[in-house]
C-alpha positions as CSV (number, residue, x, y, z in Angstrom):
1,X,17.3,12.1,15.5
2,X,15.0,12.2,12.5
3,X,14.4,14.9,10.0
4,X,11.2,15.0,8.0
5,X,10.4,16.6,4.4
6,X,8.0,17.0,1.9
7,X,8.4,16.2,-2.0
8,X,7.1,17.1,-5.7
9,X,7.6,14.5,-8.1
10,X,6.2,14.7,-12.0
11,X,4.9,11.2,-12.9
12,X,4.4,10.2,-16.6
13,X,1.9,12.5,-17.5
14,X,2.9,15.5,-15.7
15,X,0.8,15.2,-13.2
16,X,2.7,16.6,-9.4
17,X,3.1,13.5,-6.9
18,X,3.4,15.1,-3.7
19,X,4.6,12.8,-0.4
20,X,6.5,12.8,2.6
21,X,9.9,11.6,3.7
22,X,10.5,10.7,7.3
23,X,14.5,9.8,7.3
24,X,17.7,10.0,9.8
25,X,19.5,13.9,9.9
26,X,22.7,12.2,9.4
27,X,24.2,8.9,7.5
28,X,22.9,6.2,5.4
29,X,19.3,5.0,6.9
30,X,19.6,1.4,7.3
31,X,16.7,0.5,5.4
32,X,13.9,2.4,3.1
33,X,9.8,2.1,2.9
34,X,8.1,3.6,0.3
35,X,4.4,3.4,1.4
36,X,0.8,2.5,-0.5
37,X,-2.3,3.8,1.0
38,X,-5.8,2.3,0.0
39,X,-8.8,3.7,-2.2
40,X,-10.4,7.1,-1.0
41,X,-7.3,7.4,1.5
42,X,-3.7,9.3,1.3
43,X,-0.8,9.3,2.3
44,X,-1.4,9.8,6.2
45,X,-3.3,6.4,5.8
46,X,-6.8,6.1,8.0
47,X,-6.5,7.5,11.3
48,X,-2.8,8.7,10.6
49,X,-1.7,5.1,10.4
50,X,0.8,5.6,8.6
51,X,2.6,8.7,10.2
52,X,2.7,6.4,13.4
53,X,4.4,3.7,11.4
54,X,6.4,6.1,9.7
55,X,7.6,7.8,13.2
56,X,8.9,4.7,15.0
57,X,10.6,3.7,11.5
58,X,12.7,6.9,11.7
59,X,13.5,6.8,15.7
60,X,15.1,3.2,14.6
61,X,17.0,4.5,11.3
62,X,14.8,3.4,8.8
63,X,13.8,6.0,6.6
64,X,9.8,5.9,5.1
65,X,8.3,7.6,2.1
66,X,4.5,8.4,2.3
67,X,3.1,10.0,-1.1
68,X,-0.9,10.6,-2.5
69,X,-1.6,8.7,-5.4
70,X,-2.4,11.2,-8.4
71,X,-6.1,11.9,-8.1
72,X,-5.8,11.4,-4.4
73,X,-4.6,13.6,-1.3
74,X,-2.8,16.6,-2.4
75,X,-1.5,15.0,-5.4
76,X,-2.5,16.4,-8.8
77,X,-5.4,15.1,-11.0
78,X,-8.8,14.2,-10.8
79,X,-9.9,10.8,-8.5
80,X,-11.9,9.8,-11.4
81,X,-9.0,9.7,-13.4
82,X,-6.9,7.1,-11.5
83,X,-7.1,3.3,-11.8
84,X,-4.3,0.4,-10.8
85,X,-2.5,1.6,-13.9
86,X,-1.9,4.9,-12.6
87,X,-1.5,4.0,-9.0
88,X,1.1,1.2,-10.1
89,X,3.2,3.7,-12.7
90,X,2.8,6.4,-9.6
91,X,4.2,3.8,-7.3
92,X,7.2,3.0,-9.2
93,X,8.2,6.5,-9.6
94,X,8.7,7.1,-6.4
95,X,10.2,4.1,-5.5
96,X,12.9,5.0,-8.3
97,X,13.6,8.2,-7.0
98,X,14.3,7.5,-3.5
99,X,16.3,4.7,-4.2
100,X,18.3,6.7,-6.0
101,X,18.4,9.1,-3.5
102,X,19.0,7.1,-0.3
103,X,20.3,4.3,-1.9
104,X,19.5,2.0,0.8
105,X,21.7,-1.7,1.4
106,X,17.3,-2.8,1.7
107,X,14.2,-1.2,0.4
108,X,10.7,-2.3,1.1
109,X,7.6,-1.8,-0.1
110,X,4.6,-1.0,2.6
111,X,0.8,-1.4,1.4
112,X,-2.8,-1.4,3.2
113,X,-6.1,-2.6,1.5
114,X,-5.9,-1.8,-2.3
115,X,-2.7,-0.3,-1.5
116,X,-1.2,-3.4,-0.6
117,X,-3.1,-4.9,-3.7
118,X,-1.3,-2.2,-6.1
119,X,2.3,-3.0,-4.0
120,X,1.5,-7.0,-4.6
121,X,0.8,-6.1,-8.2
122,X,4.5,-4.1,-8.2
123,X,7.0,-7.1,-7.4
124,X,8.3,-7.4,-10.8
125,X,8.5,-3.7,-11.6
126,X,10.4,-2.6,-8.1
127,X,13.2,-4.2,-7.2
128,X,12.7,-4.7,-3.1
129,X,13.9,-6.9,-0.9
130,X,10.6,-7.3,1.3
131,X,7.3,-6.3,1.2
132,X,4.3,-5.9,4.2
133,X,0.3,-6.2,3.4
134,X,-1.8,-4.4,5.9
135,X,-5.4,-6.5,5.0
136,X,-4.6,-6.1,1.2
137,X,-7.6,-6.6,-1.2
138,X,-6.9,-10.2,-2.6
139,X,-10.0,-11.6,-4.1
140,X,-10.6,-9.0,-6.7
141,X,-13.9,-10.8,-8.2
142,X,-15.3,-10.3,-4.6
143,X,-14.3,-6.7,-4.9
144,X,-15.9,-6.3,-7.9
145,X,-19.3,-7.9,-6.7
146,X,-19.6,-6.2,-3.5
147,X,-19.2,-2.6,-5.7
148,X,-21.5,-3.9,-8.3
149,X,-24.8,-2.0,-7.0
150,X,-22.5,0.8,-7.8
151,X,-22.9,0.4,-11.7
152,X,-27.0,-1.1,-11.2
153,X,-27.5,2.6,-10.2
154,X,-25.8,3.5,-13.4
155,X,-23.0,6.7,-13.7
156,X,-24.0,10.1,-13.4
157,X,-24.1,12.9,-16.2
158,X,-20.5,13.0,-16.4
159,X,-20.0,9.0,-17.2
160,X,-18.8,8.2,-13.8
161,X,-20.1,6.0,-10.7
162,X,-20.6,7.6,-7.5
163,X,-18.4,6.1,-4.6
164,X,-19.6,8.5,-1.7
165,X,-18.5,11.9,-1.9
166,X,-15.9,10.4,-5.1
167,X,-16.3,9.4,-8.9
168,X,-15.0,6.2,-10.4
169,X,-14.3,5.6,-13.9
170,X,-15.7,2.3,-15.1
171,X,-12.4,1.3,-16.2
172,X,-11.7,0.5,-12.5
173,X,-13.9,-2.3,-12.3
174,X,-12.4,-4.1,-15.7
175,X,-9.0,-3.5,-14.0
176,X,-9.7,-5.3,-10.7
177,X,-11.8,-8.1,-12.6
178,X,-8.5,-8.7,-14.5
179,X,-6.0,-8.7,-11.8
180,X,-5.0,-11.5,-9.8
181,X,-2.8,-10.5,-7.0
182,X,-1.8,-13.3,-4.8
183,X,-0.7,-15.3,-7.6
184,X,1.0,-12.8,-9.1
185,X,3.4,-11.7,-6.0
186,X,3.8,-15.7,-5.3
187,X,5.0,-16.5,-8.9
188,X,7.1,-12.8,-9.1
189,X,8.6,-12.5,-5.7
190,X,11.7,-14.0,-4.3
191,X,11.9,-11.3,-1.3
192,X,10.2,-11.5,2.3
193,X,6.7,-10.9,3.0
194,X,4.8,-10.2,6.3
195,X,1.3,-9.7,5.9
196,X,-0.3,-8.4,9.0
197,X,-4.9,-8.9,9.2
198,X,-7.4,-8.0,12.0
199,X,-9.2,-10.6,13.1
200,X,-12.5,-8.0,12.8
201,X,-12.1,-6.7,9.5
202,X,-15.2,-6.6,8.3
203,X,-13.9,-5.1,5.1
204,X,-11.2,-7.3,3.7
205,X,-11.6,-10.7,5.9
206,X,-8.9,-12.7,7.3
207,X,-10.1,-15.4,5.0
208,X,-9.5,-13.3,1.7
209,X,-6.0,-12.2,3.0
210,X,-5.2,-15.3,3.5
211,X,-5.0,-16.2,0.0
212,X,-1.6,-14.5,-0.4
213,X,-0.4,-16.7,2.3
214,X,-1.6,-20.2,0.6
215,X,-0.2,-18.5,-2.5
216,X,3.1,-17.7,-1.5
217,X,3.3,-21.4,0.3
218,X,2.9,-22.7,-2.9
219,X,5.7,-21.1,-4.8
220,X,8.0,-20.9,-1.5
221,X,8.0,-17.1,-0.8
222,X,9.2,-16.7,2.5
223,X,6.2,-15.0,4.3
224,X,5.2,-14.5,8.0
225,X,1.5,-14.0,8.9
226,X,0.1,-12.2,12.3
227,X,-3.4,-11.8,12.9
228,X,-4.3,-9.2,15.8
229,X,-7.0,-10.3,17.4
230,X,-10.1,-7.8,18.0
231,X,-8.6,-5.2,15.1
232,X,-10.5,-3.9,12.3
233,X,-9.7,-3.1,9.1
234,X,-8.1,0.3,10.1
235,X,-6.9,-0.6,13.1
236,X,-8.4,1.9,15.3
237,X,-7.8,0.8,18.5
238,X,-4.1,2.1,20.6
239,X,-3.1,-1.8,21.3
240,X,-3.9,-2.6,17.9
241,X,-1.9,0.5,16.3
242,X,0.6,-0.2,18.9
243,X,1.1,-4.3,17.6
244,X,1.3,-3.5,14.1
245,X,3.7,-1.2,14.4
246,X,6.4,-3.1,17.2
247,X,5.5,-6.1,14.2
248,X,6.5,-3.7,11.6
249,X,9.4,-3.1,13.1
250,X,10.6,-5.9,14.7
251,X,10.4,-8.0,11.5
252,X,12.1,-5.2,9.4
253,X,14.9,-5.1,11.9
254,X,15.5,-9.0,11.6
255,X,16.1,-8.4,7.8
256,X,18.4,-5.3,7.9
């Protein structure tokens, strides 16, 4: 039996953190997952992905953490204000805390799109014995370029760019031109790594994904690779919600 419960942490400006815990009602889980949703998403992850992952975590005694990123969900602060800075102090935080809490015998990070990007960019920071990419964001130059008709319409009145409904600080763009996740996790990393890709995405492509795989070749990280076939980038199909998550948890349960 699982319990679930929600959570109000202060990160190092003050600013409220607000998640959710999915974890066993009795015991030591066998394992922990804190969780890293993508830009302009939260902590349910697109189409509740992440509650589904979370769910069949718990029924097998692995407990899951799901929190907003200040300046996203019901966290506090404003979306303008957060960048892979924030999102990277926000993440480690959290992953403090619970470890500390539940101090799990294995801890693992979870991350999708530029959430897997920020957990890729955390490897040194949090100590974790494994870590899963859901179509992380790996070419960050491409990133940049395909966002670039963003700043050719210029920011608004307030200094921002418009992204949809959202504002984005132009500091974002200088932090994603800078960062070079693939390498980083390979040269950082001496955990496991599954990195799971939709053969559809037409948002992150199986191609730029791949990069963390020829990466972490290179330097010997000890990484699995599944590609679903038909799946797009939030995996919005029932067979393809249903194969990440039996991968999820099949791998996770070979290493705990």
């Amino acid at each position: 039996m699982s319990t679930f419960t929600f959570f109000e942490l202060k990160n190092q400006h003050d600013r409220i953190i607000r998640g959710s815990v999915h974890s066993v009602a009795t015991g030591t889980p066998r394992a922990l997952y804190i969780f890293a949703h993508g830009l302009t998403s939260q902590r349910m992850g697109p189409e509740y992905l992440f509650v589904k992952i979370s769910r069949l975590l718990a029924a097998n005694n692995i407990a899951s953490v799901r929190f907003d990123f200040t300046g996203s969900g019901e966290s506090d602060g404003e979306f303008c204000d957060m960048s892979l800075d924030t999102m990277m102090h926000d993440l480690s935080i959290v992953a403090a805390h619970f470890r500390h809490l539940f101090k799990p015998s294995k801890m693992f990070l979870l991350g999708h799109s530029l959430g897997g990007m920020v957990a890729a960019l955390s490897v040194k920071a949090i100590p974790m014995d494994g870590i899963v990419l859901i179509a992380p964001v790996a070419d960050t130059h491409k990133f940049f370029t395909e966002h670039k008709i963003i700043s050719q319409i210029g920011t608004n009145s307030r200094g921002f760019f418009e992204f949809g409904p959202h504002e984005l600080s132009p500091s974002v763009f200088d932090d994603l031109q800078n960062a070079n996740p693939s390498v980083y996790l390979s040269e950082n990393f001496n955990g496991n790594m599954l990195l799971i890709q939709g053969s559809s995405d037409p948002t992150v492509k199986p191609e730029e994904s791949q990069l963390y795989i020829n990466e972490s070749k290179r330097t010997g990280v000890n990484s699995d690779y599944v590609l679903i076939q038909g799946a797009n980038h939030n995996f919005t199909h029932v067979k393809d919600v249903n194969n990440l998550c039996q991968t999820i948890l099949s791998w996770t349960k070979e290493r705990c």
